[in-house]
C-alpha positions in Angstrom: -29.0 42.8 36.6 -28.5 46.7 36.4 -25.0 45.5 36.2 -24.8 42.9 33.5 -26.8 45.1 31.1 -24.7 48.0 31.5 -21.5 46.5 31.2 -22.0 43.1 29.6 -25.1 43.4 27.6 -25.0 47.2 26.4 -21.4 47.1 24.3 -22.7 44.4 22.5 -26.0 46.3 21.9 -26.0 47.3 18.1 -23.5 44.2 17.0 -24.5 41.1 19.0 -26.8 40.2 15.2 -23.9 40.9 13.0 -21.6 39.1 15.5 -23.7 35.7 15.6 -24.4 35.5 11.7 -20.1 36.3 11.2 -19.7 33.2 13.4 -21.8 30.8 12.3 -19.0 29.8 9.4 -16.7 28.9 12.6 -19.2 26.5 14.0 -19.4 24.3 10.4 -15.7 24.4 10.7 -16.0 22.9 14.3 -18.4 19.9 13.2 -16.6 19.4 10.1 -13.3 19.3 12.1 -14.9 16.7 14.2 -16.2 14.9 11.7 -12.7 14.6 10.3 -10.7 13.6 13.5 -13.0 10.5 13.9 -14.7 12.9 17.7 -17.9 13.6 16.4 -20.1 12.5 19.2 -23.9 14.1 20.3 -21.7 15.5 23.4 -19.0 16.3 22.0 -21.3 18.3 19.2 -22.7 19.8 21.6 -20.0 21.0 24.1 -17.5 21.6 21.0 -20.0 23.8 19.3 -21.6 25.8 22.4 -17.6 26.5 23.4 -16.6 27.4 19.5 -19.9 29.6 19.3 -18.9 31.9 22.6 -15.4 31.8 21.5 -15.6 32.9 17.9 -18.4 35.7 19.4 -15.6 36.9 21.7 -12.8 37.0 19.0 -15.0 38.5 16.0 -16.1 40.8 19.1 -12.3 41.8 19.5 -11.6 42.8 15.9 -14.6 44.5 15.6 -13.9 46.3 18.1 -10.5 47.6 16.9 -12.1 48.0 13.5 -14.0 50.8 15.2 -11.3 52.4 17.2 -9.5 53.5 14.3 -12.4 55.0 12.7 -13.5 52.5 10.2 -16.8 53.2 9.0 -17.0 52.0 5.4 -19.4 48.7 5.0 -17.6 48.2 1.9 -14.4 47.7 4.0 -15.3 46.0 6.5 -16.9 43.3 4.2 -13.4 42.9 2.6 -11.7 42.6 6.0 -14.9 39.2 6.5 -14.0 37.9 3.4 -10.1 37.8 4.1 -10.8 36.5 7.8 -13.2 33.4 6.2 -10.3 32.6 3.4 -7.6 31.9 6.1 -11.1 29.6 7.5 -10.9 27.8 4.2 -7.6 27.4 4.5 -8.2 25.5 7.9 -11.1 23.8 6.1 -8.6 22.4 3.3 -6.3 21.1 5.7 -8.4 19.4 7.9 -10.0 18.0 4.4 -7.2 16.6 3.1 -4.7 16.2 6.1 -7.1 16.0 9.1 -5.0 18.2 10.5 -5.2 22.4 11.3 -4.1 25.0 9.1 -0.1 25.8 10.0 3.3 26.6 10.1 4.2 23.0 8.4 2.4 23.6 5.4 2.9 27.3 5.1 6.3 25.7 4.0 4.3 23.8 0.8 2.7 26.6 -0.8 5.4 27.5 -3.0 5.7 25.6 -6.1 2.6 24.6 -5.9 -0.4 24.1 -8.9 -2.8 26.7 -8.3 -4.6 26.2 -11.3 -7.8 24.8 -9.8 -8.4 28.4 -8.4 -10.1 28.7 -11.4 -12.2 26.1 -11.5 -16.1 27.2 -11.5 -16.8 24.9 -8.5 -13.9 27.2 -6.8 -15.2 30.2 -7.6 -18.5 29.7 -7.0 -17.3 29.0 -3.5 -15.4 32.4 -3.0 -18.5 34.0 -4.3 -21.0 32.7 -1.9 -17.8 33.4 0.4 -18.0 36.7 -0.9 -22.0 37.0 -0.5 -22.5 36.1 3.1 -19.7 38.9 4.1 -21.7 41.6 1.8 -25.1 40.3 3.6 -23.8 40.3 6.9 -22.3 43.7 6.7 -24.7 45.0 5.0 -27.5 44.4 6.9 -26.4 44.1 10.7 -23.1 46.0 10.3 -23.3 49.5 12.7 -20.2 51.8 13.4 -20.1 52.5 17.2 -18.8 55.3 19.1 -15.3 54.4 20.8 -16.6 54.7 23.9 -18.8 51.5 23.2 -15.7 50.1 20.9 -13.8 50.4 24.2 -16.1 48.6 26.2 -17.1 46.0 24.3 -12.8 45.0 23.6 -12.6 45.1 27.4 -15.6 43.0 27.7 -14.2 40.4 25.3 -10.6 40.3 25.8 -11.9 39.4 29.9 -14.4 36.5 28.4 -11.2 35.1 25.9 -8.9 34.9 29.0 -11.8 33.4 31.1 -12.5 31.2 28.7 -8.7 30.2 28.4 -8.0 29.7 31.7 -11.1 27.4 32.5 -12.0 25.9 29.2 -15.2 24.0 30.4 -13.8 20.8 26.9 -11.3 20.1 28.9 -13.8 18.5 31.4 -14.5 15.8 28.8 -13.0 12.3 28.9 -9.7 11.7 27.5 -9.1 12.0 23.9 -12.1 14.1 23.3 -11.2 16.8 26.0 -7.9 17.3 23.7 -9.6 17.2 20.3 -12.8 19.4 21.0 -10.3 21.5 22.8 -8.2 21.5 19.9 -10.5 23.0 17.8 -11.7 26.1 19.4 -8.7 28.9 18.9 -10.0 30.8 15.7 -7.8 29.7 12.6 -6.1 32.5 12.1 -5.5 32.8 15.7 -4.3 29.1 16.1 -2.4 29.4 12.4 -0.1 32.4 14.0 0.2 30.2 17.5 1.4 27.2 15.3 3.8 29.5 13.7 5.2 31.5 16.8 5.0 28.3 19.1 8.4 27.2 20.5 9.2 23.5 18.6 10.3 20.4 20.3 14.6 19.9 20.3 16.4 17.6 19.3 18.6 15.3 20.8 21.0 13.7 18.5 22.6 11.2 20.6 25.5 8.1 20.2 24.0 6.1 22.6 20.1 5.3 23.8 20.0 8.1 27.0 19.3 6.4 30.1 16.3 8.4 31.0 14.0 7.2 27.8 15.1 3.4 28.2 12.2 2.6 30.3 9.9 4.2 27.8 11.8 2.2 24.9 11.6 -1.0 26.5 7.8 -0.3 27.0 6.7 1.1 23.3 9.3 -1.8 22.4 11.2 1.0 19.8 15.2 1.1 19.2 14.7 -2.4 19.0 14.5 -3.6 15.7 16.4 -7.3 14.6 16.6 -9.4 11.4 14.1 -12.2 10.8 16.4 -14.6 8.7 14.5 -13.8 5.6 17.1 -11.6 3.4 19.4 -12.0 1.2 22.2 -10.2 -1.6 19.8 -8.2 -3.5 21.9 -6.0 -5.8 18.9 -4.0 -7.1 16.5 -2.4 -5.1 13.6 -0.5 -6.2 10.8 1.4 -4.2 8.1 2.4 -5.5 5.8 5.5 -3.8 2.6 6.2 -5.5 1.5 9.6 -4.6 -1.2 9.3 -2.0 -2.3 5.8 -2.7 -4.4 4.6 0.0 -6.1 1.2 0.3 -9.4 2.7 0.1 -9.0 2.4 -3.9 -8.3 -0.7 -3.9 -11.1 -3.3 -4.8 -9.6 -6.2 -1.9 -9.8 -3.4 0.7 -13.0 -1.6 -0.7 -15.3 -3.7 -2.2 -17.1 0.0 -4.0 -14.0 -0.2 -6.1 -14.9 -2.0 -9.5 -12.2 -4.8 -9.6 -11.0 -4.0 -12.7 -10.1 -0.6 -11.8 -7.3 -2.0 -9.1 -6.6 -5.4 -10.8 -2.8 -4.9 -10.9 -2.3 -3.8 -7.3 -5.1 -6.8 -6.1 -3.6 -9.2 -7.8 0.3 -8.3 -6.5 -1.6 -8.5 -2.6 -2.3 -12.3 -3.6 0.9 -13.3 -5.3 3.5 -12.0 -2.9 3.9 -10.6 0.6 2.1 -8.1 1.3 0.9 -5.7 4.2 -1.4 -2.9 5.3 0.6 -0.1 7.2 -0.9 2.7 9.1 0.7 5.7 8.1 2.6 8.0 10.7 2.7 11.3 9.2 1.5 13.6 6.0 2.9 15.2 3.0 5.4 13.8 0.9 8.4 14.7 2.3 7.6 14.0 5.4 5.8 10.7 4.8 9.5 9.6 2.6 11.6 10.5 5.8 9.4 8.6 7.9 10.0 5.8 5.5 13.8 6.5 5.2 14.3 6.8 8.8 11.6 4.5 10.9 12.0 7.9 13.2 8.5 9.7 13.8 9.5 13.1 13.9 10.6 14.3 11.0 11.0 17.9 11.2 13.8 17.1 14.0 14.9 14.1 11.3 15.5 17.1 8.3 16.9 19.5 10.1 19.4 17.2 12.0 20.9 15.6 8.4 18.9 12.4 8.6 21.3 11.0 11.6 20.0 7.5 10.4 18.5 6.2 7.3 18.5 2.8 5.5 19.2 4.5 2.4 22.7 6.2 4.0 23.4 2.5 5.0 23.1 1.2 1.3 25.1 3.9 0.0 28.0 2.7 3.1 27.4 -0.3 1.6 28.5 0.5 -1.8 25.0 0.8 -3.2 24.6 3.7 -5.9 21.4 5.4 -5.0 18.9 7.8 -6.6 15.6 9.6 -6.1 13.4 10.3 -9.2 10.3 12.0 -9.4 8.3 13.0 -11.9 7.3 17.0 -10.3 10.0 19.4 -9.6 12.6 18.0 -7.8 13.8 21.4 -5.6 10.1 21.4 -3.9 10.5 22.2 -0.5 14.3 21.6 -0.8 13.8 18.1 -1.7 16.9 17.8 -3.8 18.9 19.0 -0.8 17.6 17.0 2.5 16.7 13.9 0.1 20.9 13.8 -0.6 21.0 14.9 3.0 19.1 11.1 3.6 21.8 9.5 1.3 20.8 9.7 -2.0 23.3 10.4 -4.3 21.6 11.9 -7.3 17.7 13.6 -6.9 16.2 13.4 -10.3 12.5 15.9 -11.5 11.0 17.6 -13.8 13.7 20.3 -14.3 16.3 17.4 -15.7 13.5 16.3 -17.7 12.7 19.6 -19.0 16.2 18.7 -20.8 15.5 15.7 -22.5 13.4 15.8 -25.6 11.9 12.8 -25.2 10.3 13.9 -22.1 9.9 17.3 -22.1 6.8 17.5 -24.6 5.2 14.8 -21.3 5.8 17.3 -18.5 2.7 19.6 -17.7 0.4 20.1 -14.5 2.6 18.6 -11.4 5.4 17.4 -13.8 6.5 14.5 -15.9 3.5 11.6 -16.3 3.6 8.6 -14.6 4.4 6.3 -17.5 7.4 8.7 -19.0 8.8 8.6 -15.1 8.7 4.7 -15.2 10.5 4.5 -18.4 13.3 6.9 -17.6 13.1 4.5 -14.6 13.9 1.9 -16.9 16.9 3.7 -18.6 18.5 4.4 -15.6 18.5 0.7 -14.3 19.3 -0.2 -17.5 22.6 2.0 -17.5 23.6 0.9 -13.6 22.5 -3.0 -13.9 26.2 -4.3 -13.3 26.4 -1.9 -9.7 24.3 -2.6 -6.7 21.4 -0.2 -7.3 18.5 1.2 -4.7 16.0 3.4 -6.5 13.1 5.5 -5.0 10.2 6.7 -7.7 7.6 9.1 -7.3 4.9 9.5 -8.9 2.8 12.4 -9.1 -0.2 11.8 -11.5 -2.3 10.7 -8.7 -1.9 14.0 -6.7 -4.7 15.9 -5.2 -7.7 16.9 -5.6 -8.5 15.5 -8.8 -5.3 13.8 -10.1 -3.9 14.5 -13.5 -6.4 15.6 -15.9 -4.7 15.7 -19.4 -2.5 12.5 -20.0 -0.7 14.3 -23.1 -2.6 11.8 -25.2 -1.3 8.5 -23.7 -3.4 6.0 -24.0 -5.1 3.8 -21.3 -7.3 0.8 -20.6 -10.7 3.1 -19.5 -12.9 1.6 -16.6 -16.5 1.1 -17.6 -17.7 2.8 -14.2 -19.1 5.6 -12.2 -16.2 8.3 -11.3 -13.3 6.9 -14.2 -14.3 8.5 -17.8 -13.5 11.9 -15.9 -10.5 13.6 -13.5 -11.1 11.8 -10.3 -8.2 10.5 -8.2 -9.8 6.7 -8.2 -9.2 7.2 -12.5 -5.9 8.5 -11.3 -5.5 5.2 -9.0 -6.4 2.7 -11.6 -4.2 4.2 -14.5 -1.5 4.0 -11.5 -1.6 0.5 -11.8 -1.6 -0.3 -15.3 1.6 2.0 -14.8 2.7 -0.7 -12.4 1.7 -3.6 -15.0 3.6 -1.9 -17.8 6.7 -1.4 -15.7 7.0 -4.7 -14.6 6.6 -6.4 -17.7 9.4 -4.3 -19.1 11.4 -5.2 -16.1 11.1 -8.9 -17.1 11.2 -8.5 -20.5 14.7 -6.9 -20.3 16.3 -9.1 -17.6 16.4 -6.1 -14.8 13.6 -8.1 -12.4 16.1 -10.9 -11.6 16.9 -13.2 -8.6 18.9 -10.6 -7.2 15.9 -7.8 -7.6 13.6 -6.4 -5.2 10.7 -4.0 -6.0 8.8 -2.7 -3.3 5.4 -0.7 -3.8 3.5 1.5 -1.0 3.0 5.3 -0.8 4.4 8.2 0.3 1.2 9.0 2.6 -2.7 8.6 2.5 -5.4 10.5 1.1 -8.3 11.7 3.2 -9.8 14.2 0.2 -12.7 11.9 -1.1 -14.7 14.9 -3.2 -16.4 14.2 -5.7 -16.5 10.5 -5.3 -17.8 10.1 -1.7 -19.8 7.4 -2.5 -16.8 5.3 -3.2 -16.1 5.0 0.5 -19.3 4.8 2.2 -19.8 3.1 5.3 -16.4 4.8 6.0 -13.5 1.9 7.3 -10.6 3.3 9.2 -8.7 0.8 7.2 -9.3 3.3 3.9 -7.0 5.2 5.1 -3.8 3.3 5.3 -1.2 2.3 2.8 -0.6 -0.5 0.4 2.8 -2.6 0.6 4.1 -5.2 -1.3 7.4 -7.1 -2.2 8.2 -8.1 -5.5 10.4 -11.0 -6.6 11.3 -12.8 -9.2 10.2 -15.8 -7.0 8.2 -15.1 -4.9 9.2 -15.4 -1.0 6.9 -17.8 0.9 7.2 -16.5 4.4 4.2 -13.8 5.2 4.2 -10.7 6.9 2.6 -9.8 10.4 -0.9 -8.8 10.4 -0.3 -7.0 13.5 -3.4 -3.7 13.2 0.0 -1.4 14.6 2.1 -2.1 11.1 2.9 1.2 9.8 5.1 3.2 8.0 7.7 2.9 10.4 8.3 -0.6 9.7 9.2 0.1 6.5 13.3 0.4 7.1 13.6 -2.3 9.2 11.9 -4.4 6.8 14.3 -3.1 3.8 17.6 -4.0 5.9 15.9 -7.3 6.8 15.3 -8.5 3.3 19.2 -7.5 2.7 20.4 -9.2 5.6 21.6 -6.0 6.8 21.9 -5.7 10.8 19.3 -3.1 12.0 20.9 -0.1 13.9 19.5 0.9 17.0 18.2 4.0 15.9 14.7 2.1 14.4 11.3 3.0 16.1 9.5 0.1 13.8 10.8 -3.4 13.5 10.8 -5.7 10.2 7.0 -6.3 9.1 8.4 -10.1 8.6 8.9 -10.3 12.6 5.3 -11.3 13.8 6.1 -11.6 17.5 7.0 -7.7 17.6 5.0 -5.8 19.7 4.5 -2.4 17.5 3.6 1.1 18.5 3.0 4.0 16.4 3.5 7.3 17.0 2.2 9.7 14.8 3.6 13.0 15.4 0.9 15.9 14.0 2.0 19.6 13.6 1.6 20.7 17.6 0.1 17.3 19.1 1.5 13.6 18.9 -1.1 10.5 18.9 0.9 7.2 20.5 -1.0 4.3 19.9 0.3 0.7 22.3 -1.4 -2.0 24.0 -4.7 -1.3 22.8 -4.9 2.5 24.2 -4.7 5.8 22.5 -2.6 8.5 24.1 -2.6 12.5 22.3 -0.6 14.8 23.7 0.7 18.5 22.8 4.1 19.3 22.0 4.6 21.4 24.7 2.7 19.8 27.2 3.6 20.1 30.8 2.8 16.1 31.7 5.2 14.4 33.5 3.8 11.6 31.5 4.1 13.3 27.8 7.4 14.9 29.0 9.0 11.7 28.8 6.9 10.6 25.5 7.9 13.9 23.9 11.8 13.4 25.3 11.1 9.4 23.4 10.3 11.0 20.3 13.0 13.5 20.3 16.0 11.3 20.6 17.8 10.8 17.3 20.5 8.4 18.0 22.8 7.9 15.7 23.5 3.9 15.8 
């Protein structure tokens, strides 16, 4: 006993008060991380939390500790050094919020060019104040500057706990997902953003043929296998349509909270033509576009490998004049380069628009509104109608967290409802579609949605952020969170698609080349949403983990796991071959 309270007990003597309170933020975090993941169990609460809480003591423990060896006695300082430490927290907090995933290295790669302007919002600041507040109370009252012999003792004491608790993490005991995400959860952020960051990334393996030692995992997960169904045909104008973040959540067919008026347009394009809902395989625009482009799941090693295979390089082969516009700013995380990279031959924003009169004075926020995006959509078919055409369109006003909150005076239908006569991304949703309504019309009013035209409609990836309007989406269905898509014809085609729970994003290729009558190449990990025998997988490949779902069973795994068994998944996932 004389032992643990000399050398366990006693560095901790002064501190262990200020200690607890500075980890308590790290414990919300936890739950709310939980929460978020879909793990939030009474065990897992309780093991995640208990873990988190000796962890975060140990860490905070550390810097403290270092904080003291160089002399810093200043409370004012020290409180500064909290309030930095619990902003890269919120950081982690955001992510998870909108993302469900951790704070790191992917989407240190968004922040430029982003609109910071909510920073100033009152609700914003009020939260870095209270931020601000707990450090200044915590500091204040419980914060002691020890001698360096204690400093020394108490890092030693620490730094032992943090590798014991490392080496024999007690989550890991748990059952299988939940021993992964619980353990998941534990590093510190800034501790697990600077891992994600430093940690060693996957290869890739561009390949001519499918390598021998992943067939047996192909033939299994049923990928690189993708055929036509007999549905397609010679359409010489193709036109895809990605709403930022629509999710089927604000939708009144899928969400019955929705007032039906609000998603009219998109309901009544579900009843009229084929349509599906499609679990989505990654986040963030441009990597929820590749996915789409390439029905390959891993689309860091997709980018940075010159899109090997995409359906949109295989309608340019095919004579097809293709284009990318979008109403924000078209260089955005080099868009305008990997996009071509993917086959597009001209990648179209808000700096060409800045050029044309017409549209410049409807440019603000993100970029150029919905509406103005649709009808420069409209001139551009209009000037290309006698080629073969394929068309992507992004819109942007439906981008979080609120969606666009000045429309530039354009004028729109208003919803008589809770949550749509202010900035609120279900507002944002349901001016979407009367977006959708308008440019269809036109289409047909100007002879440009033909026998020979598809339009296609889905997103570019789901949103999870559901502030202010939580009461939309209560009870919570897991089916909120996937996508909308629908084809559009002129006639509409009879045959249905699968209903298959697996249908994801990854289909979405396969399905493109099918209604062309194009032959699939090899390279596909979906298959045509039009084939309804297909067994489907999905893998869903997060920023250091990968979630494969086949058969009815869930399998996560790390990145740089060990396995046997996810050595091969993560050799599966990794192959880019290039037929």
């Amino acid at each position: 006993m004389r032992f643990l309270k000399k050398y366990l007990f006693s560095p901790f003597k002064s501190d262990w008060k200020l200690l607890l309170v500075l980890s308590v933020p790290a414990l919300l975090l936890c739950a709310f991380g939980l929460s978020q993941l879909g793990r939030i169990t009474l065990t897992n609460l309780l093991a995640a939390e208990s873990v988190k809480l000796i962890c975060e003591f140990l860490f905070l423990g550390v810097l403290l500790s270092l904080l003291n060896l160089i002399g810093l006695k200043n409370k004012f300082a020290a409180g500064a050094g909290a309030f930095l430490y619990y902003m890269t927290m919120t950081a982690d907090l955001i992510l998870l919020w909108y993302f469900k995933e951790r704070f790191g290295a992917k989407y240190l790669d968004t922040m430029e060019g982003g609109d910071y302007g909510f920073l100033t919002d009152w609700r914003v600041l009020s939260y870095f104040a209270l931020v601000a507040l707990f450090c200044w109370f915590a500091v204040k009252k419980f914060f002691v500057p020890a001698a360096r012999k204690t400093a020394l003792n108490r890092l030693a004491v620490c730094l032992a706990g943090l590798g014991l608790l490392c080496a024999a993490n007690p989550l890991k005991l748990l059952p299988a997902p939940d021993n992964f995400y619980t353990a998941y959860l534990m590093p510190p952020s800034i501790v697990y953003t600077v891992r994600a960051v430093l940690a060693a990334q996957p290869k890739a393996r561009v390949t001519d043929t499918i390598p021998a030692d992943i067939q047996p995992l192909a033939d299994k997960y049923n990928v690189f296998s993708a055929k036509n169904t007999g549905v397609g045909k010679k359409y010489t104008r193709v036109i895809l349509i990605a709403s930022e973040s629509l999710s089927n959540k604000y939708l009144h067919r899928f969400n019955p909270n929705i007032p039906p008026q609000a998603s009219q347009t998109m309901d009544a394009l579900f009843e009229k033509y084929p349509a599906a809902s499609l679990r989505h395989v990654t986040l963030s625009t441009l990597y929820g576009l590749s996915v789409i482009f390439t029905s390959h799941p891993f689309v860091k090693l997709a980018y940075e490998n010159g899109y090997p295979v995409s359906f949109v390089k295989i309608l340019k082969d095919r004579g097809y004049k293709t284009a990318f516009l979008r109403g924000a700013d078209e260089t955005y995380m080099d868009e305008n380069v990997l996009f071509k990279q993917a086959g597009f031959d001209e990648v179209i924003g808000a700096t060409y628009f800045e050029t044309r009169p017409e549209y410049k004075e409807y440019i603000d926020w993100w970029g150029l509104t919905d509406r103005k995006l649709f009808e420069y959509a409209q001139e551009y078919i209009g000037q290309h109608q006698n080629e073969p055409l394929f068309l992507t369109l992004l819109t942007v006003d439906s981008h979080v967290p609120l969606g666009r909150t000045d429309y530039l005076e354009q004028e729109y239908e208003e919803i008589d409802a809770q949550f749509y006569n202010l900035p609120t991304l279900p507002r944002a949703f349901a001016r979407f579609g009367q977006d959708v309504k308008r440019f269809l019309t036109a289409l047909h009013e100007k002879g440009l949605l033909d026998e020979d035209t598809l339009v296609l409609i889905t997103a570019d990836h789901p949103s999870y952020s559901n502030t202010p309007t939580n009461a939309l989406f209560k009870p919570y269905r897991a089916e909120y969170d996937n996508l909308p898509f629908v084809i559009v014809t002129k006639t509409p085609i009879k045959k249905q698609l699968t209903d298959n729970p697996l249908a994801s994003q990854l289909d979405v290729a396969p399905t493109v080349l099918d209604l062309l009558d194009i032959e699939q190449p090899k390279a596909f990990f979906g298959h045509s949403l039009f084939d309804t025998t297909a067994k489907r997988s999905i893998f869903d490949v997060k920023e250091d983990y990968a979630v494969v779902t086949a058969d009815g069973k869930k399998r996560v795994l790390a990145l740089n796991s060990k396995d046997p068994q996810d050595k091969e998944i993560i050799r599966l996932i990794t192959t880019l071959p290039k037929l």
